[in-house]
KELUM-949046 format. One record per residue (C-alpha): x, y, z. Coordinates in nm, 4 decimals, always signed. Layout:
<rs>
r u = X | v = Y | w = Z
...
</rs>
This chain:
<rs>
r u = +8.9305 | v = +3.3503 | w = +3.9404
r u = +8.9057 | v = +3.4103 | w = +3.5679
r u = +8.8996 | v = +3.8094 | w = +3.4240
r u = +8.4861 | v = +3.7373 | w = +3.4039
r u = +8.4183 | v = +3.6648 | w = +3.7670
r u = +8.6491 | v = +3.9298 | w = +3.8630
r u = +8.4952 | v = +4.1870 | w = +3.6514
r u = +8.1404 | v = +4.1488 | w = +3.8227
r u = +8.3324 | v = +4.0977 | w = +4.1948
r u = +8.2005 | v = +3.7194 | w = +4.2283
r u = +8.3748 | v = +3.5515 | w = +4.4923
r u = +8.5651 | v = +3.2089 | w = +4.4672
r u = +8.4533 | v = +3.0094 | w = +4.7196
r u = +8.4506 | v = +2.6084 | w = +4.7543
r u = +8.1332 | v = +2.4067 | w = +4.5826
r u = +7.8852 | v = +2.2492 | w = +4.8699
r u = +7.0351 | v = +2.3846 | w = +4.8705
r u = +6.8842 | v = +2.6293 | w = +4.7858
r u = +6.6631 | v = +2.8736 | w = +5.0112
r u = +6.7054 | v = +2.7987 | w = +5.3757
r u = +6.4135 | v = +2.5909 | w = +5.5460
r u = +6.1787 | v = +2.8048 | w = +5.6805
r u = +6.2975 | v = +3.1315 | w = +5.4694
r u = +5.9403 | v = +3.3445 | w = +5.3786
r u = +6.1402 | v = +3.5447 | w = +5.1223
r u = +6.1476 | v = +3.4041 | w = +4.7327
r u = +6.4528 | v = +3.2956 | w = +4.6029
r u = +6.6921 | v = +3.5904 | w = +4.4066
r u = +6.7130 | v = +3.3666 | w = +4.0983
r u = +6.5383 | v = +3.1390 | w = +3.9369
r u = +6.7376 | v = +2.8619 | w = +3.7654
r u = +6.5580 | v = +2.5955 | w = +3.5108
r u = +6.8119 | v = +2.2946 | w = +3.4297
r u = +6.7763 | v = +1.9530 | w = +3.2670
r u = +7.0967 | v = +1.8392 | w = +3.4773
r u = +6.8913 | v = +1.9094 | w = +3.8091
r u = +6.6351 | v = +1.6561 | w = +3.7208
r u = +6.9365 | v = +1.3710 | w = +3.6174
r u = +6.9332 | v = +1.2049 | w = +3.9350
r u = +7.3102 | v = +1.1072 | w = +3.8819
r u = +7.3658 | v = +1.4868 | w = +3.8677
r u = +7.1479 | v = +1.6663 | w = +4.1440
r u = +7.3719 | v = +1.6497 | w = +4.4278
r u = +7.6246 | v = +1.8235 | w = +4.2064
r u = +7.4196 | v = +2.1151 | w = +4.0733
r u = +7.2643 | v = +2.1429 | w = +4.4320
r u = +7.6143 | v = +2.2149 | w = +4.5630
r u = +7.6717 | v = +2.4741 | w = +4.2865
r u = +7.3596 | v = +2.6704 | w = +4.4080
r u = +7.4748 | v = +2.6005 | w = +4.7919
r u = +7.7969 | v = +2.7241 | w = +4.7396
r u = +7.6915 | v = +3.0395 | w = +4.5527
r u = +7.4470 | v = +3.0995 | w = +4.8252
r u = +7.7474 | v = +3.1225 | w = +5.0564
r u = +8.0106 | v = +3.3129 | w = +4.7628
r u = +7.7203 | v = +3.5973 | w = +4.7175
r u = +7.4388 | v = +3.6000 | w = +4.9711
r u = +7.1974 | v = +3.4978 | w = +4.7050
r u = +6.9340 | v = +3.2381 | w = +4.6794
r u = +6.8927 | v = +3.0165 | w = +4.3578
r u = +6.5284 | v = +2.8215 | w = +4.3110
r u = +6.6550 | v = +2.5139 | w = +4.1156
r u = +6.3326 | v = +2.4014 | w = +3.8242
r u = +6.4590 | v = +2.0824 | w = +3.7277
r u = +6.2980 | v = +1.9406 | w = +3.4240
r u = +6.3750 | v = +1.6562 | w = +3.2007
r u = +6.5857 | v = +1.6866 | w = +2.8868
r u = +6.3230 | v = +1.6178 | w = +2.6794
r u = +6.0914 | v = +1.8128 | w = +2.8222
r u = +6.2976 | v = +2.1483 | w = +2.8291
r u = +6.1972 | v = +2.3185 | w = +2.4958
r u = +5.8201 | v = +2.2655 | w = +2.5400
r u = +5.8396 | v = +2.3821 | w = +2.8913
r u = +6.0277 | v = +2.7077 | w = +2.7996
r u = +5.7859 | v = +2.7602 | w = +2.5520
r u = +5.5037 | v = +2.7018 | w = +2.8090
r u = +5.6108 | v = +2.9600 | w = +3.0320
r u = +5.6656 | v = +3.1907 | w = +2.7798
r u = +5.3296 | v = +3.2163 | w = +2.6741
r u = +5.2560 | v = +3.2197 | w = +3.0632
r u = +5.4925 | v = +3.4914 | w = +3.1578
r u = +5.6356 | v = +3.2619 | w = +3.3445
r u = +6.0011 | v = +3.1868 | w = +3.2625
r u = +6.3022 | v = +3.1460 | w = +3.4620
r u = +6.5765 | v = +3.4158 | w = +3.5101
r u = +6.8022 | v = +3.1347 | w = +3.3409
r u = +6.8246 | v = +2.8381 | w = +3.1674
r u = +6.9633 | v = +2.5842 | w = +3.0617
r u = +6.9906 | v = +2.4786 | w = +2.6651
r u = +7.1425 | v = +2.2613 | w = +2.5316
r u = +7.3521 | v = +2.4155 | w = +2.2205
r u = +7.1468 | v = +2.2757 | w = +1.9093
r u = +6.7926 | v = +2.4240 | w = +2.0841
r u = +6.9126 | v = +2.7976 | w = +2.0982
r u = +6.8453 | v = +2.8762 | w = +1.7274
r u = +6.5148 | v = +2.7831 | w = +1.8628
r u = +6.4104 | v = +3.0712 | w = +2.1328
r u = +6.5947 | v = +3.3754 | w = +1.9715
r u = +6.2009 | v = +3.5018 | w = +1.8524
r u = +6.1442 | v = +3.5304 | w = +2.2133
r u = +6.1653 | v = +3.8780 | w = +2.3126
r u = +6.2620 | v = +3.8256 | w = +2.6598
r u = +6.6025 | v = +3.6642 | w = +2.5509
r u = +6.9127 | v = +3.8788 | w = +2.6667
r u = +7.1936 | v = +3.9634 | w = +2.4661
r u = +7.4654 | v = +3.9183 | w = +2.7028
r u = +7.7042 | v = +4.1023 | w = +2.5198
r u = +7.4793 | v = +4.4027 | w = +2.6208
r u = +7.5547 | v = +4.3135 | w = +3.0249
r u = +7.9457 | v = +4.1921 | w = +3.0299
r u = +8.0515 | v = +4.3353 | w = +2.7285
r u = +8.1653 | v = +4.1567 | w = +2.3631
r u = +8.5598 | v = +4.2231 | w = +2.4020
r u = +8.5493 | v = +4.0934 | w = +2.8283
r u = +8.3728 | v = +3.7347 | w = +2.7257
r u = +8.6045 | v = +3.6825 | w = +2.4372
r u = +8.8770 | v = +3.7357 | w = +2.6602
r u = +8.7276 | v = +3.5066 | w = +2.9366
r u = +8.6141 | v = +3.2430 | w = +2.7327
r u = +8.7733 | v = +2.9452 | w = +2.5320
r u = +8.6047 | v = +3.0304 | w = +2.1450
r u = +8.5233 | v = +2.7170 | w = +2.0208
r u = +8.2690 | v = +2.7060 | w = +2.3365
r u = +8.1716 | v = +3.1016 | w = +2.3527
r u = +8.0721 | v = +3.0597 | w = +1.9818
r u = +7.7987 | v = +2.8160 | w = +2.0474
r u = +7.6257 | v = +3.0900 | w = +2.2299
r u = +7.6518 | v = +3.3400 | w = +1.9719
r u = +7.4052 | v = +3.4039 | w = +1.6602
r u = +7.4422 | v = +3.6935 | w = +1.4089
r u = +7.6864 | v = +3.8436 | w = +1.6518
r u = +7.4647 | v = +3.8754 | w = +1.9222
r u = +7.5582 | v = +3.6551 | w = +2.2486
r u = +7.2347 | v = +3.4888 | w = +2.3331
r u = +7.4121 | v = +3.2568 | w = +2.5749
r u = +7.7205 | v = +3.1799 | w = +2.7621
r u = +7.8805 | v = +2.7968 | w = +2.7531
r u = +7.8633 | v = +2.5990 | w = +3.0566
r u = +8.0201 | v = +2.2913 | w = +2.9934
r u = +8.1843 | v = +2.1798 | w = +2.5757
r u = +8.2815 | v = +1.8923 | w = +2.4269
r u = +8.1574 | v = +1.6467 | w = +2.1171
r u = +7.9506 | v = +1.3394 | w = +2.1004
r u = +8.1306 | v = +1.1038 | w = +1.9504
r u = +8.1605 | v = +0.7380 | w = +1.9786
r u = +8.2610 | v = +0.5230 | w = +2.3290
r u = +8.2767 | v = +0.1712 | w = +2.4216
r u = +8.2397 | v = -0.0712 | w = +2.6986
r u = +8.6016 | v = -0.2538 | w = +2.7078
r u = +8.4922 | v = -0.4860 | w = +2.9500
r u = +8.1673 | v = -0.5825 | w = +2.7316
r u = +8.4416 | v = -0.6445 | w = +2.4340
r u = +8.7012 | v = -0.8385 | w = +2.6151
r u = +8.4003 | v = -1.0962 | w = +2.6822
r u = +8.3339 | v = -1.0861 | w = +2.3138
r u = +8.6575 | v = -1.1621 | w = +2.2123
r u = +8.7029 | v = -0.8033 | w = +2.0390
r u = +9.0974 | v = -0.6807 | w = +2.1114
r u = +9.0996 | v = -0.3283 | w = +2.0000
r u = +8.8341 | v = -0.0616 | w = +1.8671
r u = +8.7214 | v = -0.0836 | w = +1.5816
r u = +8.8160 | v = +0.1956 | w = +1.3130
r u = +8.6221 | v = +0.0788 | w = +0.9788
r u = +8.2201 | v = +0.0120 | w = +0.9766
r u = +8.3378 | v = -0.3394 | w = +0.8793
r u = +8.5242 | v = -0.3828 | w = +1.1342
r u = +8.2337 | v = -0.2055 | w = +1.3713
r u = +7.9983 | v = -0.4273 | w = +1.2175
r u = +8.2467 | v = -0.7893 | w = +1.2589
r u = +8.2607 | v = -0.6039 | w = +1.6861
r u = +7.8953 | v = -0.6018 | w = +1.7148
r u = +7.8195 | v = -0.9735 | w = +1.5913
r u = +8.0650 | v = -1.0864 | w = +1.8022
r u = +7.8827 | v = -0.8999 | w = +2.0845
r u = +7.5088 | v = -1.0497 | w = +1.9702
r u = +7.6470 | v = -1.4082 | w = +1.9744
r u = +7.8994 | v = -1.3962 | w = +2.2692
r u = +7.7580 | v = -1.1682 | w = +2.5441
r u = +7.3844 | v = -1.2729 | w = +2.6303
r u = +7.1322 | v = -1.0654 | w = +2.6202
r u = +7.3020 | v = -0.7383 | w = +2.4861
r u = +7.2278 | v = -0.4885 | w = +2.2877
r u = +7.5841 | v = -0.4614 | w = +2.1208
r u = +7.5442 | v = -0.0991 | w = +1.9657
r u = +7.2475 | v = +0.1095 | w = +2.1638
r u = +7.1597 | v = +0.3188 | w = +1.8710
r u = +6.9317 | v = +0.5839 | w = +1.9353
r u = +6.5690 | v = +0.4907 | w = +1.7853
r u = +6.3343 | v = +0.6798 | w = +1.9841
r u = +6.3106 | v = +1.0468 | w = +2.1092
r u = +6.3607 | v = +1.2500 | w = +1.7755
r u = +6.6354 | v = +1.4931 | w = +1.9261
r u = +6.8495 | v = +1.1834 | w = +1.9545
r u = +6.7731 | v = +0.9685 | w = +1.6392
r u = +6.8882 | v = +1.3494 | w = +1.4562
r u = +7.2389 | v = +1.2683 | w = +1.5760
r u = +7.2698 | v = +0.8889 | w = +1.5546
r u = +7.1213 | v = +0.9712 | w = +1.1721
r u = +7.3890 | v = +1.2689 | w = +1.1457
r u = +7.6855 | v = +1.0912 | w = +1.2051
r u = +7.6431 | v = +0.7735 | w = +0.9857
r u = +7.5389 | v = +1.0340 | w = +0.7124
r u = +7.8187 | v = +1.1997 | w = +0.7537
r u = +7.9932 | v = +0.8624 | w = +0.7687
r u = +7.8992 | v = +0.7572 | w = +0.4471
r u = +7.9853 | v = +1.1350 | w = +0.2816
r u = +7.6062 | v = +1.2856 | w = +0.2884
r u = +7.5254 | v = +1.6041 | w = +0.4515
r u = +7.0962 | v = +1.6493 | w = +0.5277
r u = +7.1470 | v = +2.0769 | w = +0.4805
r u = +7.4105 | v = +2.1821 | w = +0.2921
r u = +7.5706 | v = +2.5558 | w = +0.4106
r u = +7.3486 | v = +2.7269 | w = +0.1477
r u = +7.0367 | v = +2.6141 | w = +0.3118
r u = +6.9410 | v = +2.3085 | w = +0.0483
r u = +6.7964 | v = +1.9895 | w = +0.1517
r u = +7.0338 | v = +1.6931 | w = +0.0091
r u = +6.9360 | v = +1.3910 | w = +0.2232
r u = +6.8338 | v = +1.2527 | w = -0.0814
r u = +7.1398 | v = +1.1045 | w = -0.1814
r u = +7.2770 | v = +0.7629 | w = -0.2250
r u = +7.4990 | v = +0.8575 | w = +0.1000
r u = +7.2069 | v = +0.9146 | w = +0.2535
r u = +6.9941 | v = +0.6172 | w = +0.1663
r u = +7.3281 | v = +0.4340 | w = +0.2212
r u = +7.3001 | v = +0.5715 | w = +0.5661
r u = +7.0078 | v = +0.5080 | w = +0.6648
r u = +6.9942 | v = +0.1668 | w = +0.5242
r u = +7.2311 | v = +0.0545 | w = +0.7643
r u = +7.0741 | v = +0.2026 | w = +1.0718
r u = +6.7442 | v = -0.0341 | w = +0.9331
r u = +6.9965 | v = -0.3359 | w = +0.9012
r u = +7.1372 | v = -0.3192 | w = +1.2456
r u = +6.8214 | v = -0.3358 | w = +1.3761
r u = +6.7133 | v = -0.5723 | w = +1.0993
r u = +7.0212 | v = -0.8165 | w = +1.2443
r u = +6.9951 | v = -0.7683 | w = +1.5785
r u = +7.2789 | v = -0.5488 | w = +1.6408
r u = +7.0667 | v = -0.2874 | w = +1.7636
r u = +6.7314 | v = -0.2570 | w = +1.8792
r u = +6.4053 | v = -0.0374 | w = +1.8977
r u = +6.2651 | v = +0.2025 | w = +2.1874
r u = +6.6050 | v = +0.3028 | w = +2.2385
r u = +6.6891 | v = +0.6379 | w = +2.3883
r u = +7.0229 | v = +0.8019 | w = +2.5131
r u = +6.9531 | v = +0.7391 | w = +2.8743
r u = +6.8701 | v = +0.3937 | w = +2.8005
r u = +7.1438 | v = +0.3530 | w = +2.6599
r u = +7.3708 | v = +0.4278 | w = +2.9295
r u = +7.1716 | v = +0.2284 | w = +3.1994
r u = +7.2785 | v = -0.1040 | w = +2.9500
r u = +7.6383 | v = -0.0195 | w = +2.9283
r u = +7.6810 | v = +0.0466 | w = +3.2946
r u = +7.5253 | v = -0.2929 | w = +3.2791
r u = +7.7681 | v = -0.4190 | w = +3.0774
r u = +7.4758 | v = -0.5113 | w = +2.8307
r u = +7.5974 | v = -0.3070 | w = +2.5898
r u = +7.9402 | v = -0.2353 | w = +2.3764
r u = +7.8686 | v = +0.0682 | w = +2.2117
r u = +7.6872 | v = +0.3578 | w = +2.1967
r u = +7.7129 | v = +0.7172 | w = +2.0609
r u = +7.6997 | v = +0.9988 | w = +2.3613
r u = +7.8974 | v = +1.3542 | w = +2.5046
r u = +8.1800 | v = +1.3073 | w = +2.7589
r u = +7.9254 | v = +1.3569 | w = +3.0228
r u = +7.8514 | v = +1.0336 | w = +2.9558
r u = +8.1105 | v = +0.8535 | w = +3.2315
r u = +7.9556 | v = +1.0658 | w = +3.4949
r u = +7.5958 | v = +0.8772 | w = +3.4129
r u = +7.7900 | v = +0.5616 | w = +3.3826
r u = +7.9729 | v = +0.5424 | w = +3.6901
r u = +7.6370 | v = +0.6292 | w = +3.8820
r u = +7.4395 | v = +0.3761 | w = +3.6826
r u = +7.6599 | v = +0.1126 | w = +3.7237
r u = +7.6468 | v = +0.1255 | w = +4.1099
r u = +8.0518 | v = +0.1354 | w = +4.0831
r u = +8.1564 | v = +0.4540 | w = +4.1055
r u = +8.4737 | v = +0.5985 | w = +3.9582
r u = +8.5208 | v = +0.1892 | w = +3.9689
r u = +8.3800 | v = +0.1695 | w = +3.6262
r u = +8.6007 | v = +0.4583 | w = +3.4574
r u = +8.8109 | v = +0.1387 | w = +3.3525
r u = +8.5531 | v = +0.0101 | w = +3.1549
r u = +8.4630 | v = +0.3470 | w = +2.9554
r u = +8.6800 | v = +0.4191 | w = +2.6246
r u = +8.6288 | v = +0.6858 | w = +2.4014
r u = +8.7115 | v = +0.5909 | w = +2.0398
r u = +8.6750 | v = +0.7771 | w = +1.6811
r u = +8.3495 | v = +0.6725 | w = +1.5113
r u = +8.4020 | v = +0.4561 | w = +1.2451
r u = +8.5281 | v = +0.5550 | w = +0.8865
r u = +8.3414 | v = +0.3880 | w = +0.5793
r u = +8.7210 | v = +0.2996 | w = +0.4881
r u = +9.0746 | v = +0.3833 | w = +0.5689
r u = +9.1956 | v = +0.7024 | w = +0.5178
r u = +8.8822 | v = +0.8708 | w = +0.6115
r u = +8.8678 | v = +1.1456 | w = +0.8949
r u = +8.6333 | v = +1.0657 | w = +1.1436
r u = +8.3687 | v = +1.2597 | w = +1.2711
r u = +8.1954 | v = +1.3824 | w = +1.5478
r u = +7.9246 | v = +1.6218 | w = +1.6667
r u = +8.0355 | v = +1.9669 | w = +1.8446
r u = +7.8317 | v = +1.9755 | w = +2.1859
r u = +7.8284 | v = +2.1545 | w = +2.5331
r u = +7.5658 | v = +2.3163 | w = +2.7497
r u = +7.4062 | v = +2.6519 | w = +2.7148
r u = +7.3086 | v = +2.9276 | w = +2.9604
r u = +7.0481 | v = +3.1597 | w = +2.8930
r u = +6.8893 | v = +3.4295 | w = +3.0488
r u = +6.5111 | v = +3.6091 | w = +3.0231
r u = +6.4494 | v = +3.9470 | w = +3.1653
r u = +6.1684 | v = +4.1633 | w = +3.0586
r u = +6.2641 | v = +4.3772 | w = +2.7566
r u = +6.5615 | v = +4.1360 | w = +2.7411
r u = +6.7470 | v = +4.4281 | w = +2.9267
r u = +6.9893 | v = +4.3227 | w = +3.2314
r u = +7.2732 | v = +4.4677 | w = +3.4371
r u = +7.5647 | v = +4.2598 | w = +3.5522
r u = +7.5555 | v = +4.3901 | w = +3.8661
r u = +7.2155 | v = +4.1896 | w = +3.9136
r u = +7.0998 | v = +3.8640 | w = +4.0971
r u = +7.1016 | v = +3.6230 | w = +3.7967
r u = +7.3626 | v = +3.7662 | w = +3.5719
r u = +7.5826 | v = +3.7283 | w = +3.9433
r u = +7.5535 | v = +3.3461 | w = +3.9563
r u = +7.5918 | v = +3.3624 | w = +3.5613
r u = +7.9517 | v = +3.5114 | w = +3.6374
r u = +7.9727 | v = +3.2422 | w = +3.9021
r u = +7.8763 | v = +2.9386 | w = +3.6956
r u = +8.1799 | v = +3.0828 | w = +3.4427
r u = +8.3840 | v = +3.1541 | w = +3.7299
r u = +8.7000 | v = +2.9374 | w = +3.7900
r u = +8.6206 | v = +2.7951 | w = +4.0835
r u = +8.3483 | v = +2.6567 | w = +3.9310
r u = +8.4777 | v = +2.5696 | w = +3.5968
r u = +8.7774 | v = +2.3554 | w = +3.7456
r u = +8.5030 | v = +2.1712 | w = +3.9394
r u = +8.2003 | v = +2.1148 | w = +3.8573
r u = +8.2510 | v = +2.0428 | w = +3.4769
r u = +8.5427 | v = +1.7527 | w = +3.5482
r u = +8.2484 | v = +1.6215 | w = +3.7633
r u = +8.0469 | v = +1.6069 | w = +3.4637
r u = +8.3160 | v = +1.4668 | w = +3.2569
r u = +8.3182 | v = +1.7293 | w = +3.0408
r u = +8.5492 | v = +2.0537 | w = +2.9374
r u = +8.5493 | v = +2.3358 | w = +3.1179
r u = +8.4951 | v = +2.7125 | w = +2.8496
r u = +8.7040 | v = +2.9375 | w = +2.9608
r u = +9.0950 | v = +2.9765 | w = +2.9116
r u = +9.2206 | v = +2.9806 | w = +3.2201
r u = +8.9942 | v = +2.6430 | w = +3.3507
r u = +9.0977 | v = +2.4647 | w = +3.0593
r u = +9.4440 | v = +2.5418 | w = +3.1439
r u = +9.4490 | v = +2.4031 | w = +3.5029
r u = +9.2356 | v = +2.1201 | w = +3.3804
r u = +9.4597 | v = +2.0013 | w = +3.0765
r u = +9.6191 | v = +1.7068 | w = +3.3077
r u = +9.2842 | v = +1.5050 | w = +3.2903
r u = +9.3025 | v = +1.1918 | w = +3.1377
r u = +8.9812 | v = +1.0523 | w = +2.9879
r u = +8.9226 | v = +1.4619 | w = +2.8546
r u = +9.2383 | v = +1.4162 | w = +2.6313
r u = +9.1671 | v = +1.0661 | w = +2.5594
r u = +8.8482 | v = +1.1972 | w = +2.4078
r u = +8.9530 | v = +1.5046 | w = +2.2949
r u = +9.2578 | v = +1.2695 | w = +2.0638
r u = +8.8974 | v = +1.0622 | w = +1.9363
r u = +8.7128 | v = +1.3795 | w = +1.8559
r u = +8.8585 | v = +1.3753 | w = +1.4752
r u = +8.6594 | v = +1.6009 | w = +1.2371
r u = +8.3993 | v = +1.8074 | w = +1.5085
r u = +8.1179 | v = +1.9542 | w = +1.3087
r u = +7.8327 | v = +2.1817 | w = +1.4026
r u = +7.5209 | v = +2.0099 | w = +1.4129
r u = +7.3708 | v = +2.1018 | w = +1.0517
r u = +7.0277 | v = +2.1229 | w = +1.1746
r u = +7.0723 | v = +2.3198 | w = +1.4813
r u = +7.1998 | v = +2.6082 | w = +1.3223
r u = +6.8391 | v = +2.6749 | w = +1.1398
r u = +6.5159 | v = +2.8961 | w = +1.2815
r u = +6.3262 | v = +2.5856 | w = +1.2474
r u = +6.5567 | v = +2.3227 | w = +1.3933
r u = +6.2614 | v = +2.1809 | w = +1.5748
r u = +6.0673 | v = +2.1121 | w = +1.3214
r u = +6.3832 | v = +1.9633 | w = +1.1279
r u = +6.4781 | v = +1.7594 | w = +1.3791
r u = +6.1332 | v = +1.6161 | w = +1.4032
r u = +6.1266 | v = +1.5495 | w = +1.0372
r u = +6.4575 | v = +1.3731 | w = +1.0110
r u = +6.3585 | v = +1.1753 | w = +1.3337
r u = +6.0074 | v = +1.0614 | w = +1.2626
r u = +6.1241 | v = +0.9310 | w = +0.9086
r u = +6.4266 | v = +0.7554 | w = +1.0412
r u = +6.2220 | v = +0.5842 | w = +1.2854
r u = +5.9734 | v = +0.4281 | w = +1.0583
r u = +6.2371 | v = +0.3190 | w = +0.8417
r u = +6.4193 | v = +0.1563 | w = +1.1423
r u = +6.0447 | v = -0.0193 | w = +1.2400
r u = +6.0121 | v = -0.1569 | w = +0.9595
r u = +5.6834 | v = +0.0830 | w = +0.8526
r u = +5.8680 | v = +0.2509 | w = +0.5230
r u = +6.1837 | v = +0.1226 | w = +0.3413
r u = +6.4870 | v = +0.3101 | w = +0.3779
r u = +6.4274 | v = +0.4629 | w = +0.0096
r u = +6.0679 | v = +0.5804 | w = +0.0598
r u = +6.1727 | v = +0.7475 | w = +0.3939
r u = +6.4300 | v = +0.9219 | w = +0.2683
r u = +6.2614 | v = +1.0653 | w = -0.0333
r u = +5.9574 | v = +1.1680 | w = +0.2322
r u = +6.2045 | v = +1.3159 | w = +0.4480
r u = +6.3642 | v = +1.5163 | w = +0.1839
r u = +5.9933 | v = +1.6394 | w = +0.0484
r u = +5.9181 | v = +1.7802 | w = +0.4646
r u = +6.2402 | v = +1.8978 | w = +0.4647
r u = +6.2582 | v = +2.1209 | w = +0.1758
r u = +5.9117 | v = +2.2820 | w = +0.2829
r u = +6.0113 | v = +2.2883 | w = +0.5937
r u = +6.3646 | v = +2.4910 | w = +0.4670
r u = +6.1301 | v = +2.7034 | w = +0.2707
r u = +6.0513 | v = +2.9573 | w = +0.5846
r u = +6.4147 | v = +2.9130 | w = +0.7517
r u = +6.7040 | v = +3.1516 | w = +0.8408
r u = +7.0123 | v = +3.0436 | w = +0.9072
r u = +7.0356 | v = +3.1170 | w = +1.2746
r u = +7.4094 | v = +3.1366 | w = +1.3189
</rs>
């Protein structure tokens, strides 16, 4: 048990429902979580709740919604006084709900000094904005680059490829030798996803959308370099439209597909989707997205899973229902577990510790490269940003504006947008 758990007497018991059938009484915390409604994943965060049921006495009501559906439903029950005790966020939406005033400061219930001695940095910093420690990491990582090897064996592709000409050479191969594939499932729907796809072959080709001082510099001939080829792969073939991240993980574990931006998480969706189990781990390599030539470092998007909680006043006590299965979810019976089951790391010290033997979590940690925060995210308005940068990718993609025209529209929304903002970490 890590310093955390101990310090709010959480017991370490082994991971196994929620309220009992037939129970009148309501449930002692209410949990909303985008993982509960993955129905590769519900069986595991069902025997989280179970087990803290058992570890504590206390009952969790599980609100499962989809990923996409989170932020609008938090907002929703906001305006409702409606929301859960906690949530789940993932790390780029956070900038998003500090304006609610229900959101607790959780360095006001455990203490600043006893989480940042519980709690691996890189991932307690993703919760934290202008000092303040609006949530508490569940699960880190990046999203970086993987591939199907057994989808590139068939197309005659030997290793992965480093270079985008190389990437490119991989994913023709792919089109022409494995029918009916998509060879690179590029995200080109859902505007929270096309943001990253967009992100990384930016920063691929040396743009940046948001610079650190707050100004708008899409408009760049990285960017329109960028975001030309996104509109050529589609253009050739090499990718295609209506595209989304969960699509794209049903056609790899179909072995329709070679490659395909995602988190870690990723071989836990692939080995249910597939129908093979921890079968298919031999298919899924992580690799380092490719460089626009040798020499460059390549890059990849910081990521993990946020948990937040509301109370009214945004005041809380650790000693109480929902900042107890908080302490649990960080505990280290929970963090040796459950996020290895997601194929992802675990946040705090001593769970990365007794983790560090796993194999596919250091072959993806060696492909990480150059992690960078996600330069939208960290803005007040990241939603509207990320619907800007998303809606103008996506008609350049389809064909309805030219790569040029939709990156000078998307640096006109942007800068208005960027007008209002503060820099929310």
């Amino acid at each position: 048990m890590n310093k955390f758990a101990k310090m709010v007497s959480v017991a370490a018991l082994a991971v196994g429902g929620t309220l009992a059938a037939g129970a009148v009484q309501a449930a002692d915390v209410s949990f909303m979580s985008f993982t509960y409604a993955e129905e590769a994943n519900t069986k595991t965060v069902q025997g989280v709740l179970d087990a803290f049921k058992t570890a504590d006495g206390l009952t969790v009501e599980p609100l499962g919604f989809a990923w996409g559906d989170m932020q609008k439903n938090i907002f929703l029950r906001a305006r409702s006084k409606s929301l859960p005790d906690i949530a789940q966020l993932s790390e780029r939406w956070l900038p998003t709900f500090v304006s609610l005033d229900t959101l607790v400061d959780l360095n006001t219930v455990y203490g600043k000094e006893k989480l940042e001695a519980a709690f691996a940095p890189d991932a307690l910093a993703m919760g934290n904005i202008d000092g303040k420690q609006y949530a508490l990491p569940l699960i880190s990582g990046t999203i970086g680059m993987v591939a199907n090897k057994e989808v590139l064996e068939k197309a005659g592709v030997s290793k992965a490829p480093e270079t985008l000409q190389e990437f490119k050479d991989a994913l023709v191969a792919v089109r022409d030798k494995v029918p009916n594939s998509v060879p690179y499932t590029m995200a080109t729907k859902n505007n929270g996803s096309i943001l990253i796809d967009f992100m990384l072959w930016n920063w691929v080709h040396g743009g940046r959308i948001i610079n650190d001082e707050g100004k708008v510099v899409v408009d760049s001939d990285a960017g329109r370099a960028a975001l030309q080829f996104m509109v050529d792969l589609v253009k050739d073939r090499l990718a295609a439209p209506e595209i989304d991240r969960p699509d794209s993980r049903r056609l790899m574990a179909q072995g329709a597909s070679a490659f395909y931006f995602d988190a870690p998480q990723t071989r836990t969706f692939l080995r249910d989707f597939s129908g093979k189990g921890v079968d298919f781990d031999k298919n899924v390599l992580p690799m380092t997205t490719p460089v626009l030539k040798q020499g460059d470092k390549p890059v990849s998007v910081q990521w993990g899973h946020l948990l937040v909680q509301f109370a009214p006043g945004a005041t809380a006590a650790s000693d109480a229902p929902a900042d107890k299965f908080l302490a649990y979810l960080t505990s280290d019976v929970v963090q040796t577990d459950y996020p290895l089951k997601m194929s992802a790391l675990p946040v705090t010290k001593s769970a990365r510790e007794a983790v560090s033997g796993d194999a596919y979590l250091a072959a993806w940690s060696k492909a990480t490269g150059d992690a960078r925060r996600n330069e939208v995210g960290i803005w007040s308005n990241a939603a509207e940003l990320t619907q800007i940068v998303g809606e103008e990718a996506q008609a350049a993609m389809l064909g309805q504006k030219s790569a040029d025209d939709a990156i000078k529209t998307m640096q006109g929304r942007l800068t208005e947008s960027m007008a209002s903002a503060k820099k929310a970490n």
